[in-house]
C-alpha positions in Angstrom: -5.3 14.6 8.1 -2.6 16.1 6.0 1.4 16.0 6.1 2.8 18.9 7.6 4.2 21.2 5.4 7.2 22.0 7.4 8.4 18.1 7.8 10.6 17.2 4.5 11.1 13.0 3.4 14.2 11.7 1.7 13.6 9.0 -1.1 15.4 6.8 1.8 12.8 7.1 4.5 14.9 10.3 6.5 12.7 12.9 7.5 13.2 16.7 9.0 11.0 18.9 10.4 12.5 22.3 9.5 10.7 23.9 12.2 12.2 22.1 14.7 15.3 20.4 13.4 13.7 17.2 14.5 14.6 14.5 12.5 13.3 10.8 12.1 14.0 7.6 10.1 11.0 5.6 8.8 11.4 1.7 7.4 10.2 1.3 4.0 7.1 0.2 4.8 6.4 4.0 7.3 7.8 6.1 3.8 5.7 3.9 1.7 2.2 4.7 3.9 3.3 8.4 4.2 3.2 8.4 -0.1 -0.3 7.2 -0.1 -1.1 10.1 2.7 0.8 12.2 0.3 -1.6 10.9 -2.7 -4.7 11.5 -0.6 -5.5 7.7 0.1 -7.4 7.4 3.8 -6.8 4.8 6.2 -9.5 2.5 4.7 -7.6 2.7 1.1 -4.1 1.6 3.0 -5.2 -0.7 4.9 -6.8 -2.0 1.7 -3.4 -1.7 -0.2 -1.3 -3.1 2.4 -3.2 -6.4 2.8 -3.2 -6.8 -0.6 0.7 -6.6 -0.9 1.3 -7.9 2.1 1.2 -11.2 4.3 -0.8 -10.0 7.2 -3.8 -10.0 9.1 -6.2 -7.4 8.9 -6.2 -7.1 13.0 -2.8 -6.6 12.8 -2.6 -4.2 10.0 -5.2 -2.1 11.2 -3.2 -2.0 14.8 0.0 -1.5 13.9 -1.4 1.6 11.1 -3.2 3.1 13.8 -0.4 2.8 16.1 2.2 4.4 13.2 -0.5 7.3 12.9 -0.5 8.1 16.3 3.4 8.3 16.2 3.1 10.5 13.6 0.6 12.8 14.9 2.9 12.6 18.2 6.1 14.2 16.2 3.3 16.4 14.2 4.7 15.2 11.3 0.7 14.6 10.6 -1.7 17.3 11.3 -5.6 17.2 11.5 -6.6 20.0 9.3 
């Protein structure tokens, strides 16, 4: 899974996909996941990273991750390659 080349981020989580003018806002926590996508982590590393950093279960993390992929793979802003 790769970040579509066509889908641009702002340092402050705004994000446009110049192919469709679509545009989207992501929480720090969304831009900071799609940098580790950016840096070639998989989901196992994230999840790893996250629940070190972060107060939370793994069920949850894992959940909610999956869940923000999907999302992403929904706007195309991530595409299986």
């Amino acid at each position: 899974m790769k970040i579509n080349k066509k889908v641009a981020f702002s340092e402050t989580g705004f994000v446009y996909d110049t192919s469709t003018g679509d545009s989207y806002s992501l929480n720090p926590i969304g831009l900071e996941i799609i940098e580790y996508l950016r840096k070639g982590k998989d989901l196992d590393d994230i999840i790893k990273i996250l629940l070190e950093k972060y107060e939370v279960s793994k069920t949850v993390l894992e959940k909610s991750l999956n869940d923000f992929i999907s999302s992403l793979r929904t706007f195309k802003i991530l595409i299986d390659e």
